[in-house]
Each structure stands twice: as C-alpha cells, then as structure tokens.
N, C-alpha and C positions, 0 to 999 in steps of 0.2 A: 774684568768680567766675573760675576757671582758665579756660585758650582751651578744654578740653575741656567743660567745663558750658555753655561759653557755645554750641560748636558742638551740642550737642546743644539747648539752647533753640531756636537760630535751625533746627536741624532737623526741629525740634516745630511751629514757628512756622509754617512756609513754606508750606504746604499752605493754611492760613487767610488768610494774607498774600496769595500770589501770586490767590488766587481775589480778595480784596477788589483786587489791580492791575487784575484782569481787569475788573473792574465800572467802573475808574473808567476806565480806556480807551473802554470803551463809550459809557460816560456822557459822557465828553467830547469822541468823535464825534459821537455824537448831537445835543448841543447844539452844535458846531461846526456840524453841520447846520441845526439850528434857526436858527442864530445867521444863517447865511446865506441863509436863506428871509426873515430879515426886515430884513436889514442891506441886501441889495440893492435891493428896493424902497424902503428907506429914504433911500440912497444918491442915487437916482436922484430921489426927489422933491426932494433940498436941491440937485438943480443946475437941476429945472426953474424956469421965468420965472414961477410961479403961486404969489404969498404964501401962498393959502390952505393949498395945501397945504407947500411949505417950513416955514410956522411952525408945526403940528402934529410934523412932522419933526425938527427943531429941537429943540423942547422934552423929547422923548423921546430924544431922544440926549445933550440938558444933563442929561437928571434921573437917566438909567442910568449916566452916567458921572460924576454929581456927588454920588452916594449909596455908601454901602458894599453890597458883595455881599450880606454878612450880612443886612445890614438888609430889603433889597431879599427875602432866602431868607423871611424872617422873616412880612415883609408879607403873601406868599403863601402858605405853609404854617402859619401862626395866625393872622394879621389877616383873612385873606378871609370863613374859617369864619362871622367873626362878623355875616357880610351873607348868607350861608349859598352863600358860593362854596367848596367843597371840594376838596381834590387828595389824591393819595397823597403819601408821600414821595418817589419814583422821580418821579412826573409834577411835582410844584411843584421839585424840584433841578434837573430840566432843563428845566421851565419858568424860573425863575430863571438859571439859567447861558446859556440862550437869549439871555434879553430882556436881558443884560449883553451879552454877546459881539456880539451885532447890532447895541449900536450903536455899537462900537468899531471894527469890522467896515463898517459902513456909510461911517466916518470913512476905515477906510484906502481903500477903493472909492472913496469921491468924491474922494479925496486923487488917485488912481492914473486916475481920467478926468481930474480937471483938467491932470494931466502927460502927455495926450495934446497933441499935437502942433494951433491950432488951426489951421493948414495943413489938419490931417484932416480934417475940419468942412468947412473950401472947399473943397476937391475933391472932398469925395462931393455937397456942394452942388450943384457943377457939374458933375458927372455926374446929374444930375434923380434923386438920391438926396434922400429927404426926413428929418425931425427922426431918428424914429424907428428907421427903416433905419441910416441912419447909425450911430447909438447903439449898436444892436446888432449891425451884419456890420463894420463900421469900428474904433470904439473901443472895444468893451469887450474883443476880444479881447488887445487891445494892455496895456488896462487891467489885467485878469485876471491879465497877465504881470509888470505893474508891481507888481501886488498881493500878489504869491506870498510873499516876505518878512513883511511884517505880517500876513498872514495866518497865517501858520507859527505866528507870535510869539505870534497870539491862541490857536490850538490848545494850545503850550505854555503858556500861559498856564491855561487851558483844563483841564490835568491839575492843574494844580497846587489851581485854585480850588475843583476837587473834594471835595479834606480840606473844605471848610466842610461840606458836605451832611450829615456824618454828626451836624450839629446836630440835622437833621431824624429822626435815626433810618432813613439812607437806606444803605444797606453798601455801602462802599467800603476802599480801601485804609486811609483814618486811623481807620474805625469795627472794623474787621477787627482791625484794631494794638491797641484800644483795648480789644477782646474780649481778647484774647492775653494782654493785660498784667492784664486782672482776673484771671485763673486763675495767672497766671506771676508774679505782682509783680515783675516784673524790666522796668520801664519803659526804662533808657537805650538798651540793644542793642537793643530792641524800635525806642525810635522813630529808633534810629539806623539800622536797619535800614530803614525805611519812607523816612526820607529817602533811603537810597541808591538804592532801588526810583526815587523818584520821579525822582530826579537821570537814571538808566538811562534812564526812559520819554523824560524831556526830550530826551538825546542821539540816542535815537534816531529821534523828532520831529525836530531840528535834521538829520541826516543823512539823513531823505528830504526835507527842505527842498533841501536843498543840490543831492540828486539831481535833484530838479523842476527847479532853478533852471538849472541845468545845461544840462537838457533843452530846456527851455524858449528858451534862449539859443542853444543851436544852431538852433533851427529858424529864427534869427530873425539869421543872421549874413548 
C-alpha cells in the first residue's frame, strides 16, 4: 500500500477508532473507580489486628492477582450465567477490570500506609487521637501521596487491559480496530495504528501523573 492509500485508510479509520479510544478511556475510569471503592476497604482490613477479617482480605487479593484477567473476564461474563447470575458486557468488563485493579490497588495503599512514619501513630496517640482518627486526618493523607505513583501505574495499566474486553463483545478501541479490519482487510496499519492510540493515552496518563506528583510535593515541602 503507497503512504497515499495508506493515509486515506487511516482517514476512513479514525472516526470508528477514536470513538472505540473514547470508550476505553471511560471504561478504564470507571473501573479505576471501582477499583478504588474496593481496594481501599481492602487495604485497610489487611493492616487491621483482626484475622478474621485480614484472611478473607488476603485471599482475594492472592486470587485476583494470582489468576489471569482473561480468565477472571471470562468467569463472569459465561461462567456466572450458569448459576443464573447475569451481566451485560459493559457491566461484567468493568466488573472484571474492577475486581482486578482493587486488589492491586489495595497492595499499593497498604504498601503506602505502612511507609507512613510510626512516629505518626505516637503522636496522634498522644494527642487523645484514637485508632480510627488517626487513620484517616493523620495517615492516609500522607499515604494517598505515597500512593500517587502505583496508582498512576494501575490506571495505565488500566487502558491497556481494556483491549481484553472486546472478548466479551464489549466496544472499545481493540474491538473498534477489529470492526475496521473486517471491511478494510488491511489488518497491520490498523493495529499499528491502535497501538499508537494506546501508547498516546499511556503518556498522557504518565504526564498528569507527574503533574499530580508535583503538586502534590509542593504542598508538602
């Protein structure tokens, strides 16, 4: 193919393309969100003093992070059905991208409180600040700072693990590419194109990291 055919494919393309980016951006908010409504409570239960609940804690943080994504997509968008738990595709991919992301997410949080200071701990102690208090006006915000980085990582992380979704029939950027290529047969520029897309979204993930961390670090000089 001349750069001119080619320019005109990826012209044809783009429209289908950029709308499948748009989806996975969302999508990988969203579960970023998700990810964080469960990772934090998760977090917090493997530092408290109570087995009972650390070892439920525990065990879902070894099993999301000791399984493949896939598999994990898989369980819940065909395996559930057959106990007659059902999801769409949109709800089981960010259901799935969720319950991954939280608990790797919960790892960098409990990583990012243990490297709080525990000087901090004593002196809210001694200030007649209790368990709890402490936890949250004391160290988590210190944590949250600690966290900014692996957090970042999971986000990009995040866009990337999107492309599985459109296993499910779920439209995103790889399932968009994948439409484009059946009418176009011209698969390499297509998914070379999708990689650049994704590479795009990562850097520009990585530079409001940076910005945060920034920010972040000034407030705190």
């Amino acid at each position: 193919m001349d750069s001119q055919g080619l320019l005109e494919l990826l012209r044809e393309a783009a429209p289908v393309m950029l709308r499948g980016a748009g989806y996975t951006v969302v999508f990988a908010l969203a579960s970023m969100l998700g990810g964080l409504l469960i990772g934090f409570p998760v977090a917090v239960m493997r530092i408290l003093p109570y087995r009972v609940l650390r070892w439920p804690a525990g065990v879902y943080v070894s099993l999301m992070r000791g399984t493949p994504l896939l598999v994990q997509m898989f369980v819940i968008y065909y395996g559930l059905p057959s106990v007659g738990i059902e999801f769409t595709p949109v709800t089981a991919g960010i259901l799935a991208l969720s319950l991954n992301a939280g608990a790797f997410l919960s790892e960098s949080l409990r990583g990012a409180i243990a490297a709080v200071s525990k000087g901090q701990w004593a002196a809210s102690y001694s200030l007649g600040l209790g368990y709890w208090s402490t936890l949250r006006f004391v160290v988590l915000p210190q944590a949250l700072r600690i966290a900014v980085p692996a957090m970042s990582n999971t986000l990009i992380s995040l866009i990337k693990d999107t492309s599985l979704v459109s296993v499910i029939t779920m439209t995103e950027l790889m399932l968009s590419t994948k439409e484009v290529i059946a009418t176009t047969f011209r698969p390499l520029p297509l998914y070379l194109a999708a990689a650049g897309i994704y590479w795009m979204l990562s850097l520009l993930f990585e530079a409001l990291q940076r910005r945060a961390e920034q920010r972040l670090n000034r407030a705190h000089r």
